[in-house]
DSSP file (Angstrom, degrees, kcal/mol; ACC not computed):
  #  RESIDUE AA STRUCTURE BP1 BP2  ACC     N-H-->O    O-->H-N    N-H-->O    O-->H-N    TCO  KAPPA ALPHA  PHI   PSI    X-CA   Y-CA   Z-CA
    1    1 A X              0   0    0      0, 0.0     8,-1.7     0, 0.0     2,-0.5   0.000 360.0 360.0 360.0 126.6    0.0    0.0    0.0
    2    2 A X  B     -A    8   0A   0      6,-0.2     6,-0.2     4,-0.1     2,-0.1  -0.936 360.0-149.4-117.6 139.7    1.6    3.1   -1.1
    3    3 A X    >   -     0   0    0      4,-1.1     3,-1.6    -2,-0.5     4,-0.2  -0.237  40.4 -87.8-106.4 170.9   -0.1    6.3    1.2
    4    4 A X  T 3  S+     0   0    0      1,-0.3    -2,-0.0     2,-0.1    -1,-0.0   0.865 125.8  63.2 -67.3 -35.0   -0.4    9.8   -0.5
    5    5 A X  T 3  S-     0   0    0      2,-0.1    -1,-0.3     1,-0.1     3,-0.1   0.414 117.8-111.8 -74.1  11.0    3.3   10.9    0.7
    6    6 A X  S <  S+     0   0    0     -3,-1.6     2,-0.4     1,-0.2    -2,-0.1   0.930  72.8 132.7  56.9  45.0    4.5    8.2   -1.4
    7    7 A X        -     0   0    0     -4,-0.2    -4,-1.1    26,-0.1     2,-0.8  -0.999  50.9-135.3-127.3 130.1    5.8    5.7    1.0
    8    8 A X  B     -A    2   0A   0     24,-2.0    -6,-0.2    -2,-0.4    24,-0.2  -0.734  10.2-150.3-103.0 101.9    4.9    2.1    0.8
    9    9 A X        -     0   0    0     -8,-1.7     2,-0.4    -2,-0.8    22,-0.2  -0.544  21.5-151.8 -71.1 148.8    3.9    0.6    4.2
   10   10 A X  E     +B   30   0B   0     20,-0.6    20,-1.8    -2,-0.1     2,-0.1  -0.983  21.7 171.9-125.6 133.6    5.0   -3.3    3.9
   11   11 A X  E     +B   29   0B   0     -2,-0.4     2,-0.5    18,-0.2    18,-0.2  -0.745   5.0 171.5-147.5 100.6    3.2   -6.1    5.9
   12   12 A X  E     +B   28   0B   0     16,-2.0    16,-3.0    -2,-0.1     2,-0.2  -0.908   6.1 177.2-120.8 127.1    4.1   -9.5    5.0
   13   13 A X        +     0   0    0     -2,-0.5     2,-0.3    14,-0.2    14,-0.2  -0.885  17.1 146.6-136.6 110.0    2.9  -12.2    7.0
   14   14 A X        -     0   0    0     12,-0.4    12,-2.3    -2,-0.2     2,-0.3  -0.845  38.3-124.3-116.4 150.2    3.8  -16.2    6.0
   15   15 A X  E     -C   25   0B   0     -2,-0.3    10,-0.3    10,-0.3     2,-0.2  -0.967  26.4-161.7-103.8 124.5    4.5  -19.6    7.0
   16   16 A X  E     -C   24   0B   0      8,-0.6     8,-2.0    -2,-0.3     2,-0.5  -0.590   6.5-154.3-109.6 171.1    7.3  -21.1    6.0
   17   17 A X  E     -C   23   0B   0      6,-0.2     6,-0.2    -2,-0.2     4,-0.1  -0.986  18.2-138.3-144.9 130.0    8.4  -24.9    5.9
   18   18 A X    >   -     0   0    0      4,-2.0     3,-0.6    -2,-0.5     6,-0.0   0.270  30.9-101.0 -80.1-147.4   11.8  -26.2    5.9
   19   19 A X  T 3  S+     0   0    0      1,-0.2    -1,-0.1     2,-0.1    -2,-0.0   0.629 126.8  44.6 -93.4 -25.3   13.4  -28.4    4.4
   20   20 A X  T 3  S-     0   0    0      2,-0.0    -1,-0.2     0, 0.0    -2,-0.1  -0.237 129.0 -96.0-111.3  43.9   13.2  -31.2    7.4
   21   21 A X  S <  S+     0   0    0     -3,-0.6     2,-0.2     1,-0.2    -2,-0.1   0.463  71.5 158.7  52.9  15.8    9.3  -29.8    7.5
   22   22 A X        -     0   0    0     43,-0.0    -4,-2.0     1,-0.0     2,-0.6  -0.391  38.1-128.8 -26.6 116.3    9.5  -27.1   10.3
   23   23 A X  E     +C   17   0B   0     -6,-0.2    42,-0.4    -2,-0.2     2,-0.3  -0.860  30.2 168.6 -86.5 113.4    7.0  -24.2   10.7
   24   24 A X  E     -C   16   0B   0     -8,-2.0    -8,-0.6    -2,-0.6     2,-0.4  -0.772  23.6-152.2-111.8 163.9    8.5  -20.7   11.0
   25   25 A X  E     -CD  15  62B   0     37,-0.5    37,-0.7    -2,-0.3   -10,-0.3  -0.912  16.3-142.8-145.3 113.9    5.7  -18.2   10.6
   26   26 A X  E     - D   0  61B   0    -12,-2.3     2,-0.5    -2,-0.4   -12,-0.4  -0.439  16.5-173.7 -82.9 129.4    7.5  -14.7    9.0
   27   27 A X  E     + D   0  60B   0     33,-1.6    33,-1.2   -14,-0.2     2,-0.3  -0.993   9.5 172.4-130.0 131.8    6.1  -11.6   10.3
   28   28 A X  E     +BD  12  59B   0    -16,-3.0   -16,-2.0    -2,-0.5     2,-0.2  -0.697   3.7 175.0-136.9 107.1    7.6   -8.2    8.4
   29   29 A X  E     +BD  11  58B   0     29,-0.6    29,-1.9    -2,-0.3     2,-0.3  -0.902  26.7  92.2-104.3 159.2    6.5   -4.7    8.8
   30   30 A X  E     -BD  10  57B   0    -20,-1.8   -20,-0.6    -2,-0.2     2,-0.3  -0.861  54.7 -54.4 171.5-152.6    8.0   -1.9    7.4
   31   31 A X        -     0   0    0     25,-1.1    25,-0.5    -2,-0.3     2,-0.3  -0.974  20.1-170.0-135.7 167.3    8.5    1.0    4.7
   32   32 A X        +     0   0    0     -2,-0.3   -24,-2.0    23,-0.2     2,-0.5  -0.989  10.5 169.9-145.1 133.7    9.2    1.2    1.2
   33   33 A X        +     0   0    0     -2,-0.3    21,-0.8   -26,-0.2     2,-0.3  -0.988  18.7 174.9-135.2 150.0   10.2    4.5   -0.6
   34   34 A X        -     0   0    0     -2,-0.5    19,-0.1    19,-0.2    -2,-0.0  -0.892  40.4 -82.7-144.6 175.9   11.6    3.7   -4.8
   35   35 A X        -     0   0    0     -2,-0.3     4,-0.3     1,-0.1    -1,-0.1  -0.377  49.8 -88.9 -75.1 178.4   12.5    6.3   -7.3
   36   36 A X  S    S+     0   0    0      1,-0.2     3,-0.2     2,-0.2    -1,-0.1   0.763 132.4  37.6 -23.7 -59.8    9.8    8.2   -9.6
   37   37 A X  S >> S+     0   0    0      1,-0.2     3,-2.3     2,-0.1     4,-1.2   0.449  81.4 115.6-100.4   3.1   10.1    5.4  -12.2
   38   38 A X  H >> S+     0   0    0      1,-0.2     4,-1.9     2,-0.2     3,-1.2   0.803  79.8  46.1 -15.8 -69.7   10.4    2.6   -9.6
   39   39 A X  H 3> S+     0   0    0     -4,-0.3     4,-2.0     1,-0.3    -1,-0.2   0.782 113.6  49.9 -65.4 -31.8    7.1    1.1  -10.8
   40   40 A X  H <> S+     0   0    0     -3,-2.3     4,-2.2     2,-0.2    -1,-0.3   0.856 111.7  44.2 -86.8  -9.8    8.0    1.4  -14.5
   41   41 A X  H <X>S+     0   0    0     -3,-1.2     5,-4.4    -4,-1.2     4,-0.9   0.855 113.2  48.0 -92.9 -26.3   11.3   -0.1  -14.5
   42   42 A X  H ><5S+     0   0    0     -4,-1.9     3,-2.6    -5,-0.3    -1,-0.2   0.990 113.3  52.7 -52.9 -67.5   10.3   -2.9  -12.3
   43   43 A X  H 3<5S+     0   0    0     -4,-2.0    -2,-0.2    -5,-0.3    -3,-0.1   0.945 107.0  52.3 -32.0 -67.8    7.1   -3.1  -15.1
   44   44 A X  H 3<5S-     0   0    0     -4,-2.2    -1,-0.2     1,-0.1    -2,-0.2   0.597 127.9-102.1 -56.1 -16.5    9.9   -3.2  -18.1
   45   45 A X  T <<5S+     0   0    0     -3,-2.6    -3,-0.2    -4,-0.9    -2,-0.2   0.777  80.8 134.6  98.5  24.3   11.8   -6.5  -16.1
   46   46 A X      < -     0   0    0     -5,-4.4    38,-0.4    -6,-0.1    -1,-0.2  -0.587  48.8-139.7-102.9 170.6   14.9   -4.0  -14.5
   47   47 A X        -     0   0    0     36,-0.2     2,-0.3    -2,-0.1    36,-0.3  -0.484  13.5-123.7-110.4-177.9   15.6   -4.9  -10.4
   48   48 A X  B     -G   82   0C   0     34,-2.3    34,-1.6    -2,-0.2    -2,-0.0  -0.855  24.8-145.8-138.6 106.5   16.3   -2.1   -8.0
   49   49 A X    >>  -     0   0    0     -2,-0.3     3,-2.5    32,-0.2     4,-1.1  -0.017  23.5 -92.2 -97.2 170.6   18.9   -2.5   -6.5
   50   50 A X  G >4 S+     0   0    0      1,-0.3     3,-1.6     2,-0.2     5,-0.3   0.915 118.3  52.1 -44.8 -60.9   19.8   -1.5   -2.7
   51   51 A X  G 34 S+     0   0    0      1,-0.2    -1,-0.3     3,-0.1     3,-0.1   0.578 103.3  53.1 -65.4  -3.4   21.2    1.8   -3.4
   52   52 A X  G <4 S+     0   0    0     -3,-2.5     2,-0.4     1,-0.3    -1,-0.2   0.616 112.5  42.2-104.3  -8.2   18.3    3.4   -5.6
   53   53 A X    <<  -     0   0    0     -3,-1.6     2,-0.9    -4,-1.1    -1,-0.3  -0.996  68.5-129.6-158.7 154.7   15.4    2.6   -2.7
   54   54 A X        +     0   0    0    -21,-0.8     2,-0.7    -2,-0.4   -20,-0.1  -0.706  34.3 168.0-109.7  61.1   14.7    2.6    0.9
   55   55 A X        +     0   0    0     -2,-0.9    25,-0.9    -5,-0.3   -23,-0.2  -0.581  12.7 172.3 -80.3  79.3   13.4   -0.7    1.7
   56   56 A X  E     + E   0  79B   0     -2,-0.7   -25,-1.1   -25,-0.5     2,-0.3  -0.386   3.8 176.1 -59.5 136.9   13.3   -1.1    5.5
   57   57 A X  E     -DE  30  78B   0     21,-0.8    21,-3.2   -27,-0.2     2,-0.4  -0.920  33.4-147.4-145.2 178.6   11.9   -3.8    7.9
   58   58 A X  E     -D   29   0B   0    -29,-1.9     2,-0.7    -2,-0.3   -29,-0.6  -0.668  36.2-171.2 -83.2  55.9   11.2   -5.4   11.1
   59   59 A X  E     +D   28   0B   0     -2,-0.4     2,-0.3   -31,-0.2   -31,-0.2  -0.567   8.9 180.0-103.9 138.1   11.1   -9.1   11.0
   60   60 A X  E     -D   27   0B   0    -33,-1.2   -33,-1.6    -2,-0.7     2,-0.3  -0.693  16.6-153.6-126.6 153.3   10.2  -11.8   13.0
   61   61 A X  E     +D   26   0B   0     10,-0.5     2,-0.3    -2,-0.3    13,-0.2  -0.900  10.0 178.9-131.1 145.6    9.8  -15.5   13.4
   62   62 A X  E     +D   25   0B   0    -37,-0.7   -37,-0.5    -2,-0.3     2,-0.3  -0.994  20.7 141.1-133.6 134.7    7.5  -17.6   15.8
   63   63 A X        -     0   0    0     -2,-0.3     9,-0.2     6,-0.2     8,-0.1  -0.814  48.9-137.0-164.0 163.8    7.4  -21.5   15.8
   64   64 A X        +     0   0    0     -2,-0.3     2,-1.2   -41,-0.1     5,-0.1   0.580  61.9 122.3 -59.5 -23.7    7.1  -24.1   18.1
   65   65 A X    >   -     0   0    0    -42,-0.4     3,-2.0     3,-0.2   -43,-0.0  -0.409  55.1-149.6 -57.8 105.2   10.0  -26.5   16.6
   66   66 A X  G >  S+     0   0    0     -2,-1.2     3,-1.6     1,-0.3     4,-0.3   0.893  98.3  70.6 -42.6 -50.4   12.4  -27.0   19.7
   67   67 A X  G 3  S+     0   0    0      1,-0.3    -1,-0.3     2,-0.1     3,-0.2   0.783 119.9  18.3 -69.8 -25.5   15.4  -27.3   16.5
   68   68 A X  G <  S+     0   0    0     -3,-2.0    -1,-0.3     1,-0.1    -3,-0.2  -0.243  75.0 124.2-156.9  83.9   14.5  -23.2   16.1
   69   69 A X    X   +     0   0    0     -3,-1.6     3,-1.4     1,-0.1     4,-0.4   0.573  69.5  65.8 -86.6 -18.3   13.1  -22.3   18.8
   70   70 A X  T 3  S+     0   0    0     -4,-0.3    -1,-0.1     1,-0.2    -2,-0.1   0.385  85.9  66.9 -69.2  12.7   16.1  -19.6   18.9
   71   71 A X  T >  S+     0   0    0      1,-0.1     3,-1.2    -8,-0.1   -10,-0.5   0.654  89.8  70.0-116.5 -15.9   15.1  -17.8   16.1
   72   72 A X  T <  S+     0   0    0     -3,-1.4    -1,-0.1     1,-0.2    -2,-0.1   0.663  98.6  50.5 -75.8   0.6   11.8  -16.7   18.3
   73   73 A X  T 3  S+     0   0    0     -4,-0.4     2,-0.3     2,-0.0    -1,-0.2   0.345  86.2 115.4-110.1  19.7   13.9  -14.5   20.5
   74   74 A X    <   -     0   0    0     -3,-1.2     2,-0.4   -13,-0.2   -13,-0.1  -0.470  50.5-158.5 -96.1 138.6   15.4  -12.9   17.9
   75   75 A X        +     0   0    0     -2,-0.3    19,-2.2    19,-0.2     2,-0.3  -0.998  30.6 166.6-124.4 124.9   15.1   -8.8   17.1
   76   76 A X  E     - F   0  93B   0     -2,-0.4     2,-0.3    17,-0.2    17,-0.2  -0.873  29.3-160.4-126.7 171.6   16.0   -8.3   13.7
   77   77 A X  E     - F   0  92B   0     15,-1.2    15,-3.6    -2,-0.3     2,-0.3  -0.950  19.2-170.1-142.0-172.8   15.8   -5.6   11.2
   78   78 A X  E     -EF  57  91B   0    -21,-3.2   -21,-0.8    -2,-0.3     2,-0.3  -0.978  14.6-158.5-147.3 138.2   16.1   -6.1    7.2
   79   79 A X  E     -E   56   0B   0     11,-1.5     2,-0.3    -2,-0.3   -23,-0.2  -0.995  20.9-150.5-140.7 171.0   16.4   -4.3    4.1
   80   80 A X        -     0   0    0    -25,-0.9     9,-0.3    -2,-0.3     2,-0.3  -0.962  14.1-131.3-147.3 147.4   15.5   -5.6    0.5
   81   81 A X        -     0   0    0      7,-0.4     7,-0.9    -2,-0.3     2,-0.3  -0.860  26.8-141.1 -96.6 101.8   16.0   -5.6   -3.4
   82   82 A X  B     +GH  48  87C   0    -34,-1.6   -34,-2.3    -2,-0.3     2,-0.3  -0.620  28.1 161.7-111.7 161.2   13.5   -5.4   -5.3
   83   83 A X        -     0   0    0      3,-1.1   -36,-0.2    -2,-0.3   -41,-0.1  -0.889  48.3-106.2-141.6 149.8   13.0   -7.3   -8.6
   84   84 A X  S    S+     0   0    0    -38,-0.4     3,-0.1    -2,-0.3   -37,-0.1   0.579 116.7  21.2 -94.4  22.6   10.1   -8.2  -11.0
   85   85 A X  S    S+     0   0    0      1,-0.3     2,-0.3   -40,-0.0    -1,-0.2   0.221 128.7  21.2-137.1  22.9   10.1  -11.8   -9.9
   86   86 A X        -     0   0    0      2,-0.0    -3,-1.1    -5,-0.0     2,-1.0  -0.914  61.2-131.6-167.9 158.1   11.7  -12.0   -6.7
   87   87 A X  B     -H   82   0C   0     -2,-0.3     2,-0.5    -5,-0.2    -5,-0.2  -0.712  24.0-135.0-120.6 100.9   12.6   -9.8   -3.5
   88   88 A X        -     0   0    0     -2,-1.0    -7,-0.4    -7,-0.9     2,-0.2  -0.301  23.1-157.7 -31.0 100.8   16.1  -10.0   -2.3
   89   89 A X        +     0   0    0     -2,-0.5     2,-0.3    -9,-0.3    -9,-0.1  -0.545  16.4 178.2 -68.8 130.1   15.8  -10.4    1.7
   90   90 A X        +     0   0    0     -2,-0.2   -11,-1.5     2,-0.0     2,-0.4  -0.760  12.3 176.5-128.8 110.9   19.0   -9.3    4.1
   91   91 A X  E     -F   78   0B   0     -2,-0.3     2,-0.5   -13,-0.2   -13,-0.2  -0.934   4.8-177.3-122.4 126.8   17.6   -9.9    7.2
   92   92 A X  E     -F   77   0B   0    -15,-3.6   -15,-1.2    -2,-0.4     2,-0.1  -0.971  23.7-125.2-120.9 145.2   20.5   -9.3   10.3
   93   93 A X  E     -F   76   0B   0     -2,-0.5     2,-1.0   -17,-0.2   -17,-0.2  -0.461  27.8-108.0 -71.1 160.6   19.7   -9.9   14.2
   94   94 A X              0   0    0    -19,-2.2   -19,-0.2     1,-0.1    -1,-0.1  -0.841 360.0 360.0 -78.2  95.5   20.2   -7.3   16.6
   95   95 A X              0   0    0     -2,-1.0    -1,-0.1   -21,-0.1   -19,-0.1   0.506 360.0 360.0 -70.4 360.0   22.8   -7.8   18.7
């Protein structure tokens, strides 16, 4: 959702399953600011890379699986790439 000031609030919320069938459930909120022509070069198949936009977030993980249960105590924050088939993730914990 992009707001009049042209700032994109982001809320993405999924469940993921690992590869030895583990439930994380991804919580991300957060902002998104892209150039002028963000939307058309994304449209045309170009990425946007880290340095042209101000992708920010918060994200967090909940599950019950004792094998990462550490990852629910975790504070992270994230920023992200954007592409027109996939969004590059860097997600770091908080020390």
């Amino acid at each position: 959702m992009v707001g009049s000031d042209q700032i994109g609030r982001i809320d993405v919320r999924a469940t993921m399953k690992t590869d030895d069938g583990a439930l994380i459930h991804y919580t991300a909120l957060g902002v998104i600011k892209i150039p002028d022509d963000g939307l058309e070069r994304l449209a045309a198949g170009e990425r946007l890379p880290f340095d042209e936009t101000y992708v920010r977030t918060t994200p967090s993980f909940e599950t019950a699986d004792e094998r990462y249960s550490w990852l629910n105590e975790l504070v992270c924050v994230g920023h992200n790439e954007l592409s027109p088939d996939h969004i590059d993730y860097r997600i770091y914990r908080v020390l």
